[in-house]
Backbone bond lengths (Angstrom), bond angles and torsions (degrees), N, CA, C in turn:
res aa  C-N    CA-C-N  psi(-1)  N-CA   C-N-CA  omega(-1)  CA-C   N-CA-C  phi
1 X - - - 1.455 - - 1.525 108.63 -
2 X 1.585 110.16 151.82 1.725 106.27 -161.13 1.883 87.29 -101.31
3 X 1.335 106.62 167.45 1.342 130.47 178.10 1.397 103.12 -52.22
4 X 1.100 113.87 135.49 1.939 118.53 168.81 1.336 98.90 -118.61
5 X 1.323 103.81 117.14 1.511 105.20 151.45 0.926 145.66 -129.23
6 X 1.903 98.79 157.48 1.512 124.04 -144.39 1.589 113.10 -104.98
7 X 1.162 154.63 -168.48 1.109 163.63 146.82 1.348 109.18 -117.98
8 X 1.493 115.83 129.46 1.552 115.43 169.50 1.218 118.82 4.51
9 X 1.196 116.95 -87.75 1.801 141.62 175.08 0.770 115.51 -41.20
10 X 1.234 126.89 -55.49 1.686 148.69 161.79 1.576 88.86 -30.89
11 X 1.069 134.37 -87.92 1.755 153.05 -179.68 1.489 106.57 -33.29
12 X 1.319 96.68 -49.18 1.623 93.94 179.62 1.346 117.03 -70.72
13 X 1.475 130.78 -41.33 1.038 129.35 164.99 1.228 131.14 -52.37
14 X 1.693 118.76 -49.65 1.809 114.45 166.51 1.706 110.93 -53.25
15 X 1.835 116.80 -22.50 1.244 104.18 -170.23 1.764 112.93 -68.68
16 X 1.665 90.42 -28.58 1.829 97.94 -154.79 2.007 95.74 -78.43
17 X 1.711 97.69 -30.52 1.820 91.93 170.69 0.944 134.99 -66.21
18 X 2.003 111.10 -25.52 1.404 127.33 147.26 1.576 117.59 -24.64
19 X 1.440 86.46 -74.18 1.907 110.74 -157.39 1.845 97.39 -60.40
20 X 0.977 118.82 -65.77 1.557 119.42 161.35 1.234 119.99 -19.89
21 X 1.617 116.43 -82.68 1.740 116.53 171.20 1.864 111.71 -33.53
22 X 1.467 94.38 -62.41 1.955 92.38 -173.56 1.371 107.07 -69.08
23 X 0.905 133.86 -5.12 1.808 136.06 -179.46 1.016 150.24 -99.57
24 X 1.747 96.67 -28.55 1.987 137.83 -173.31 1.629 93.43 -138.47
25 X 0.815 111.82 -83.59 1.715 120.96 -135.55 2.002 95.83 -51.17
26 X 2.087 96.73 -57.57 1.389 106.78 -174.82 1.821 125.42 -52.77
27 X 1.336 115.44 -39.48 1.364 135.56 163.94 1.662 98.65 -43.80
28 X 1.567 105.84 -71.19 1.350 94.95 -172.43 1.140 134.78 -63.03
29 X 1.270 128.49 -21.14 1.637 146.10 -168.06 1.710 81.86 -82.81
30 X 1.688 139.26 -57.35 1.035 150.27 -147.42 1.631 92.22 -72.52
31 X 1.620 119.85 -38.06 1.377 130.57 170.22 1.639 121.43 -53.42
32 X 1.385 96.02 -48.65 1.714 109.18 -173.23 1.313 107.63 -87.76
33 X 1.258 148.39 -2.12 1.144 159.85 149.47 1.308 117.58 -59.59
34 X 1.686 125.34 -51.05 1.479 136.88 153.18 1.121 101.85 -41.68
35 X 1.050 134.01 -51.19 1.565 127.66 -140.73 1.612 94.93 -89.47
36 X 1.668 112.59 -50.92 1.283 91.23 -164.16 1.679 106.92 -74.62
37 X 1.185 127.10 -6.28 1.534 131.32 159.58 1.054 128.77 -20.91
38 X 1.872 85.07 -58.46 1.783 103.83 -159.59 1.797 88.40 -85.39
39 X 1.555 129.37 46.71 1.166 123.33 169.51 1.464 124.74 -132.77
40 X 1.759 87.23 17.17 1.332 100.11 -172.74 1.360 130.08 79.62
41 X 1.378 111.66 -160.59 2.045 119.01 175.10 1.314 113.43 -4.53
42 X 1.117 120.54 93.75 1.992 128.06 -175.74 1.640 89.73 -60.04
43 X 1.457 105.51 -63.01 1.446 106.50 -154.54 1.793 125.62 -47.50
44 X 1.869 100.75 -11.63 1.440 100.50 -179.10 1.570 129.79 -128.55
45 X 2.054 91.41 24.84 1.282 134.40 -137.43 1.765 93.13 -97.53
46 X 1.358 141.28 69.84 0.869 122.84 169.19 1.506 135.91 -27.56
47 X 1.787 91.73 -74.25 1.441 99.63 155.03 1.671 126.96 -9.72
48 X 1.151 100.36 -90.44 1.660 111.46 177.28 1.297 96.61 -45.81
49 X 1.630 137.25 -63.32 1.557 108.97 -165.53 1.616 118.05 -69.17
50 X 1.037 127.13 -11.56 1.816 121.45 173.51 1.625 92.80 -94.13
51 X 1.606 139.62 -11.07 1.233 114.18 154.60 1.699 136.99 -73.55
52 X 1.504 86.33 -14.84 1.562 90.65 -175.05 1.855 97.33 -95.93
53 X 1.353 116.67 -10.12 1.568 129.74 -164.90 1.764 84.84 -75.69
54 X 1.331 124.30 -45.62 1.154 134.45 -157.33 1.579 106.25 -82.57
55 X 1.276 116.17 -42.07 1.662 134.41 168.93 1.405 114.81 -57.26
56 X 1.511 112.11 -30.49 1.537 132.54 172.92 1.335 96.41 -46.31
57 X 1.471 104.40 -82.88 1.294 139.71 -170.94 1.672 110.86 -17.29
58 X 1.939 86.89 -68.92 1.550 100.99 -173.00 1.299 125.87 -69.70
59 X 1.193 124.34 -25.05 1.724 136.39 162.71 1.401 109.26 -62.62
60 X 1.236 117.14 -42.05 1.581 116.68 175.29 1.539 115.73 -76.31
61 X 1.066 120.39 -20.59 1.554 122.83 177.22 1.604 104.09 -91.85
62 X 1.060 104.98 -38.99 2.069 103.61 174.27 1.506 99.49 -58.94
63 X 1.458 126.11 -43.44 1.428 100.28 -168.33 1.296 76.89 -94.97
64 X 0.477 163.11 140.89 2.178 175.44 161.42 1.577 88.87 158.33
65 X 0.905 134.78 -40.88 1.500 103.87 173.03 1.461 110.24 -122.52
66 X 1.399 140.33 -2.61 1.342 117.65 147.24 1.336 101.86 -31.97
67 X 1.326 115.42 -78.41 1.431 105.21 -173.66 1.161 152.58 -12.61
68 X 1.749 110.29 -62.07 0.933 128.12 158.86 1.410 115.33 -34.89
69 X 1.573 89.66 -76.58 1.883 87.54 -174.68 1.342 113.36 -55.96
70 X 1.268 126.15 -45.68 1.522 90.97 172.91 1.377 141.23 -74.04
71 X 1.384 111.19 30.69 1.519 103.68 -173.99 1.652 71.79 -150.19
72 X 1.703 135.13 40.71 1.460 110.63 148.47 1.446 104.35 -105.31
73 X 1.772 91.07 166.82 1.014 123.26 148.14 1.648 159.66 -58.04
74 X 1.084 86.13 45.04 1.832 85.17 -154.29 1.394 127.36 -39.95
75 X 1.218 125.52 117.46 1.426 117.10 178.91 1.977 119.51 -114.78
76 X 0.896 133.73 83.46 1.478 118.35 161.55 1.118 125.58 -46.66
77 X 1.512 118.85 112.85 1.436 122.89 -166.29 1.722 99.65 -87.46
78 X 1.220 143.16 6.61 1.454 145.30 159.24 1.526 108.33 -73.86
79 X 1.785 102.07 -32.85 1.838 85.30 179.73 1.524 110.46 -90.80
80 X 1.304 128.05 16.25 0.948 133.09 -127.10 1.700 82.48 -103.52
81 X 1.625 135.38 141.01 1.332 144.14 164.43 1.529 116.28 -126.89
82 X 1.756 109.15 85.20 1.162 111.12 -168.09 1.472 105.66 -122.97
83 X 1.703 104.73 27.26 1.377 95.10 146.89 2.002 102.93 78.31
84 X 1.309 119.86 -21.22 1.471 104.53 179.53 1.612 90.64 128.08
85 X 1.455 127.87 -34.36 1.301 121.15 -155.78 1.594 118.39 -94.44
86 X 1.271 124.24 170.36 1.246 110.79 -159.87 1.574 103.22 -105.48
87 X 1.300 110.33 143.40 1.772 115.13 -154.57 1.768 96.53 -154.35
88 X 1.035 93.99 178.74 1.813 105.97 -175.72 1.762 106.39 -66.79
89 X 1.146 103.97 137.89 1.346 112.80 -167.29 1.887 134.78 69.38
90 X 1.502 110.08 -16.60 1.421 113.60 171.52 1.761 115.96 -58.08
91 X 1.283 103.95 161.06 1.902 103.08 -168.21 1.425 73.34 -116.67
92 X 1.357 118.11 124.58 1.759 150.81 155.39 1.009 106.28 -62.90
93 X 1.499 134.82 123.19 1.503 131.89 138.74 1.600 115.09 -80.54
94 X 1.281 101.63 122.07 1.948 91.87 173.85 1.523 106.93 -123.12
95 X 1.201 88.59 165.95 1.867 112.71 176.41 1.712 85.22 -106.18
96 X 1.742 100.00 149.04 1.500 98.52 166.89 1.824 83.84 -120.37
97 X 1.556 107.93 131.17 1.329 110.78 -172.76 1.142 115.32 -68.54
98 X 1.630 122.98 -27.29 1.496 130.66 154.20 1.111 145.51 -16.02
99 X 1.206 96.78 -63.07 1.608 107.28 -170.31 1.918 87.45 -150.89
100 X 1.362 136.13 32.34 1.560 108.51 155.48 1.357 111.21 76.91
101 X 1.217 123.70 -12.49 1.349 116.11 -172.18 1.177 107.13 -70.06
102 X 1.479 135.57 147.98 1.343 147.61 153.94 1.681 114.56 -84.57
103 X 1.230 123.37 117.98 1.498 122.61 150.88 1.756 127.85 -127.03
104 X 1.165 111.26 176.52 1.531 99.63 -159.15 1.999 86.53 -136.73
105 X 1.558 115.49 138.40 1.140 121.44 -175.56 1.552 105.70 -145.49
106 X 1.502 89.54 143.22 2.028 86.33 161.12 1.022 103.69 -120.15
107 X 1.349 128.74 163.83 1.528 135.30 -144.78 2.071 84.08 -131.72
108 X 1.414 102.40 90.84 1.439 113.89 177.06 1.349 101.69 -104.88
109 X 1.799 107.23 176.51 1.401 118.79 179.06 1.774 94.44 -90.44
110 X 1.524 98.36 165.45 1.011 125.76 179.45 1.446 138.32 -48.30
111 X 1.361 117.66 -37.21 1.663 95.64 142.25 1.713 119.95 -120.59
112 X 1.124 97.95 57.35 2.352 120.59 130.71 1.336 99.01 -88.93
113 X 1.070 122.99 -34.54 1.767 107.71 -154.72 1.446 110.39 -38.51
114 X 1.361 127.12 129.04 1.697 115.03 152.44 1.858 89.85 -169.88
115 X 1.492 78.24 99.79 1.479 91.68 166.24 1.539 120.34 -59.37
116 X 1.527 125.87 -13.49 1.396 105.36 172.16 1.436 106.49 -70.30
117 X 1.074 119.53 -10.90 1.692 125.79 -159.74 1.647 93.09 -118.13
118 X 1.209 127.85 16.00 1.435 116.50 131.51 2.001 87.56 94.60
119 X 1.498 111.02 15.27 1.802 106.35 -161.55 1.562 84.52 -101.84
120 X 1.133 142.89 146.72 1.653 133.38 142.18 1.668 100.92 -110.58
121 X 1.567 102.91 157.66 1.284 115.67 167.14 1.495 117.37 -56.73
122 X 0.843 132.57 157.28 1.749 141.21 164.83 1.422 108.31 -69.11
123 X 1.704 130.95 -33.97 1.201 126.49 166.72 1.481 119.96 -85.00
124 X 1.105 127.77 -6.43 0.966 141.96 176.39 1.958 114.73 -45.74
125 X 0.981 110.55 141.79 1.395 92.36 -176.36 1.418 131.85 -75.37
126 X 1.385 99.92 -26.76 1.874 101.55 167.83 1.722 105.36 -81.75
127 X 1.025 132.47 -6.01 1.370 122.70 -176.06 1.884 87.66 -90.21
128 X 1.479 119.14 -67.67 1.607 117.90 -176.19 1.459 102.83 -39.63
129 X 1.725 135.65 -42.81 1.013 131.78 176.17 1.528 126.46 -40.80
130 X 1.780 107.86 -50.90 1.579 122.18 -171.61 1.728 109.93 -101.22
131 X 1.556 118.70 4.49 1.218 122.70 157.58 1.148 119.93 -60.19
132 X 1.589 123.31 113.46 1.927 130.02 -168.43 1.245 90.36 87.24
133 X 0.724 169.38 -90.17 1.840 160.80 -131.80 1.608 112.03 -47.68
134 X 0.951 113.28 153.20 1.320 139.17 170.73 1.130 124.56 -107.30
135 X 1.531 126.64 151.99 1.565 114.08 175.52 1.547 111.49 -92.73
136 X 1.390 115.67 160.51 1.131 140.63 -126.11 1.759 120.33 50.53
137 X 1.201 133.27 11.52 1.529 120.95 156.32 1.234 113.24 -70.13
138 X 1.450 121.02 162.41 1.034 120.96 149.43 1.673 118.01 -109.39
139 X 1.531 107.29 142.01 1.476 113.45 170.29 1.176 120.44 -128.90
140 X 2.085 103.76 160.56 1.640 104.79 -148.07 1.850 83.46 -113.44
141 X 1.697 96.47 131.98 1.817 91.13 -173.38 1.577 109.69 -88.87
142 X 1.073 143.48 138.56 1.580 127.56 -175.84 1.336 78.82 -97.76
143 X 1.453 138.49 129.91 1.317 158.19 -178.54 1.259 99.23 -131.24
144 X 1.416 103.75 156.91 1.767 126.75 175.39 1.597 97.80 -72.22
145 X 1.520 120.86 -26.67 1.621 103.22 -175.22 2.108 94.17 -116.10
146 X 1.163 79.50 46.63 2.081 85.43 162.53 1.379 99.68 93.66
147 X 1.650 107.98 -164.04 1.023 113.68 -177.76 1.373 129.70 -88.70
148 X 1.243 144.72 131.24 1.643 124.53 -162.39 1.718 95.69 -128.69
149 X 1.614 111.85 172.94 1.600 94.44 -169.75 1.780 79.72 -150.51
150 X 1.133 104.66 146.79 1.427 119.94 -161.75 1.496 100.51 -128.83
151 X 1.470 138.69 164.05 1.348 144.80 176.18 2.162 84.54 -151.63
152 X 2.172 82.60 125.16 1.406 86.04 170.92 1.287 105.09 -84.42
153 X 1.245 110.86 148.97 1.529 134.68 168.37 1.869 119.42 -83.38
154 X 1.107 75.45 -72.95 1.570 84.62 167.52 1.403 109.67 -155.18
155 X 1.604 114.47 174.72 1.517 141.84 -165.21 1.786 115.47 -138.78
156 X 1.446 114.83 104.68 1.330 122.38 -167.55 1.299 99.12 -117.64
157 X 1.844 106.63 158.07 1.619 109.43 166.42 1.211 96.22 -128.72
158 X 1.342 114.57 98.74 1.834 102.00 154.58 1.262 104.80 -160.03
């Protein structure tokens, strides 16, 4: 499996969804499973089948991110010396040449992403777009709704 990378936060967060699932979630599913037991006939046992549907779930998402973490990358974009250019983890200022709009992005791994929260994926196409760039370029985004053209503003690490 190839390197995933994470950002600090990024890391901290799969750790704390970790610690949650093995700590809260698994106990309880392991709880509601007893219970619907002690109700007799499995075979017509709703209950029990959306508890074990739910137990599915949570065993498959614990190793869904063991995984992860062990095969990320961690990067702190504060220690980060990239010179001005835009790289994994930097927060983008853009111009949208369109319409003037200003927005501000960090170019995170894949599950940080949440563009309401200002994160884009690294595969994402405006992040692959402003990867190597510098501010003052301008770049052309191949987007699902056409082409859009951006002017960097600035390039931060923190």
């Amino acid at each position: 499996m190839s390197r995933i990378p994470l950002t600090v936060t990024g890391a901290e967060q799969l750790r704390a969804e970790l610690h949650h699932l093995k700590t809260v979630a698994r106990p309880e599913v392991i709880a509601a499973i007893a219970e619907a037991r002690s109700h007799g006939d499995l075979s017509e046992n709703a209950e029990y089948d959306a508890a074990k549907e739910r137990q599915s779930f949570i065993e498959g998402r614990i190793a869904d991110l063991e995984g992860k973490l062990a095969n990320a990358q961690i990067i702190n974009p504060a220690l980060l010396d990239a010179d001005g250019c835009c790289v994994f983890g930097a927060t983008v200022e853009l111009e949208d040449m369109g319409n003037r709009e200003v927005v501000t992005y960090q170019i995170v791994g894949e599950d940080e992403a949440d563009i309401k929260a200002g994160k884009i994926f690294v595969g994402s196409p405006i992040a692959r777009a402003l990867i190597g760039k510098y501010p003052g370029e301008v770049v052309e985004v191949h987007a699902p709704s056409g082409v859009r053209e951006y002017e960097i503003l600035d390039v931060k690490y923190i």
